[in-house]
N, C-alpha and C positions, 0 to 999 in steps of 0.2 A: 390098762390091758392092751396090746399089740394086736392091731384089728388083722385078722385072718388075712392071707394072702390071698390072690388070685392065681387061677390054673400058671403050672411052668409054661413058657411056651420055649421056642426052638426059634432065633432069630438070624436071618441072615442077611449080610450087606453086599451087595452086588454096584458093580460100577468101575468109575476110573480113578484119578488121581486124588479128587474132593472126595470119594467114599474113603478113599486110602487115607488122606487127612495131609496130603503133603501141602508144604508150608506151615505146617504146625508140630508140636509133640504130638506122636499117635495120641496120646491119653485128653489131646483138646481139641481130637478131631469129633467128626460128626457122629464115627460107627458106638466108640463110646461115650459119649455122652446121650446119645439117646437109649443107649442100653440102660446106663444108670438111672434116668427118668423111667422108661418104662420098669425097671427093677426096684422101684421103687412101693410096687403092689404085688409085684411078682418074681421068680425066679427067672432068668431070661439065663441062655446059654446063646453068646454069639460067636459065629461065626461070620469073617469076614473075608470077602475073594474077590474084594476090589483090587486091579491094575490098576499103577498108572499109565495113560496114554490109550487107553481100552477105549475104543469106540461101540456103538452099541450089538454091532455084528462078532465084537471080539467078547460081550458079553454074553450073548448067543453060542458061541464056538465053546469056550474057554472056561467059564466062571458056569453055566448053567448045569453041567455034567455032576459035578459037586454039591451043587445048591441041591440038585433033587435027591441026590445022595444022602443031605440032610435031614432031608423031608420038613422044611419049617411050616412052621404057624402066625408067620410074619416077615417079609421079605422088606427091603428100603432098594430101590434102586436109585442109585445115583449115576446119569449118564447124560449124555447129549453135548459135554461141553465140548469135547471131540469130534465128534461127527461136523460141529458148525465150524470148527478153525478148518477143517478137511473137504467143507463145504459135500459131504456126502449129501447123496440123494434122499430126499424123504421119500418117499415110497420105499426104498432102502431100509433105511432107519426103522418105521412104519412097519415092515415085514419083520424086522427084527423083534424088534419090543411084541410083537404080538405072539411069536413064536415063542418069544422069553416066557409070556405070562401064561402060553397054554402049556408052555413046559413044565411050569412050575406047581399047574393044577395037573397034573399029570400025574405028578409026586404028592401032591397032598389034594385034593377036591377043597378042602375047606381055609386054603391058605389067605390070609389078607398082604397085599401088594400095594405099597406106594411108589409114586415113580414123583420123582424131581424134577423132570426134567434138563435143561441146561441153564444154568445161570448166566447171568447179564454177559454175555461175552465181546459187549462194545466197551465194558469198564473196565480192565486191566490196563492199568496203564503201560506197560508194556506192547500193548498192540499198536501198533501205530495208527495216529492221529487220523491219516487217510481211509484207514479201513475199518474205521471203529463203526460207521454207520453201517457198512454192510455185516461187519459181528454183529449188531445187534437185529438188523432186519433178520439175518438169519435165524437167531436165535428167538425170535418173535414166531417164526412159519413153524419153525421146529417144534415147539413148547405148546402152538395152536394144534399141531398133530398130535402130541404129547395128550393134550387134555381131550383131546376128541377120544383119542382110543382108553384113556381110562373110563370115558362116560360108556361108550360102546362095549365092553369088556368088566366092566362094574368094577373097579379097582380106584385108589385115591391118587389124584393130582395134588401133591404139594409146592404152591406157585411161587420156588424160591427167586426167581427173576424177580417175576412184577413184587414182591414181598419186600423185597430186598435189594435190588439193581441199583433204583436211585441212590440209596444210601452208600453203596459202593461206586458211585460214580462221582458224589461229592469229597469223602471223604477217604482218601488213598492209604492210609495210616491203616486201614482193613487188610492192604495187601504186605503178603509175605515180602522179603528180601528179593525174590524173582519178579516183585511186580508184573504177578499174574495170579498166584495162588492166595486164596486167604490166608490169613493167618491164621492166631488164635484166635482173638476178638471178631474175626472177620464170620471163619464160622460160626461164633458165638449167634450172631446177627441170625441167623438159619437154626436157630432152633428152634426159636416157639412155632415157627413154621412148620417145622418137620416133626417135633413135640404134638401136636394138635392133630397130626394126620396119621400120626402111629397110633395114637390113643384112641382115636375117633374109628380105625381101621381094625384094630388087633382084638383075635376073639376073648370072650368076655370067661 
């Protein structure tokens, strides 16, 4: 017998170019494949209104007008990896994402929010060899703001950097043909990541 489903929910992906899945086929980016996981108990309808190049102030502007539009029951945000090549300010940044998230209870009270943060961005090897330290310091202060405000705000941090960084600095075969974007296999790397934090997140 086919064990009952769980309630539909309304999912929506927000963010930049990694929400969007560029360097990959859409169908082996992150928005779906974690739909298919989570659809896997339930009916999930998603919508996705990742940019690429969307910083997190362009998620706030741009992508959030829609999102509330949707009214989800489960939001993924994928952002930051912008903001650290743009070297935007975190108090910036900070303002943004909290705006995002009381946007988005604005639209639903009872929505569940994972934010990603920015992935390792000292490992593309496209960045030049000089500034790979300061990509990743960035992206270290970014991602500590990042989990501050999901602890402060009650929402889930899913830590694709520290998760996953190293393994993208060793092994370059991760990255797209632009040697900057993952691939397929690259985002593969960011699922049980982001798998664990939609399920642990998403109402019941």
């Amino acid at each position: 017998m086919r064990p009952q489903l769980l309630a539909a929910i309304v999912y929506v992906v927000l963010g930049d170019s990694t929400a969007a899945g560029v360097g990959a086929p859409y169908d082996q980016g992150i928005a779906v494949l974690t739909t298919a996981n989570l659809a896997k108990s339930r009916t999930v309808t998603l919508t996705n209104l990742a940019v690429s190049g969307a910083k997190t102030g362009d998620v706030l502007s741009l992508q959030l007008p829609a999102a509330q539009r949707a009214r989800p029951d489960l939001v993924l945000i994928s952002v930051g990896a912008n903001d650290v090549t743009h070297l935007t300010r975190i108090g910036s940044v900070r303002a943004s994402i909290v705006r995002i998230i009381d946007g988005l209870r604005a639209a639903n009270a009872n929505v569940a929010i994972v934010l990603t943060g920015s992935p390792d961005m000292g490992a593309p090897p496209r960045v030049p060899r000089l500034l790979r330290p300061v990509a990743a310091w960035q992206t270290r202060r970014i991602n500590r703001m990042f989990e501050a405000v999901a602890r402060e705000k009650k929402v889930t941090f899913a830590p694709i950097a520290s998760a996953t960084g190293p393994l993208f600095r060793k092994d370059h075969s991760l990255f797209a043909e632009d040697r900057f974007h993952p691939n397929a296999r690259g985002y593969a790397t960011w699922l049980p990541t982001l798998n664990r934090a939609l399920l642990s997140s998403v109402p019941p």
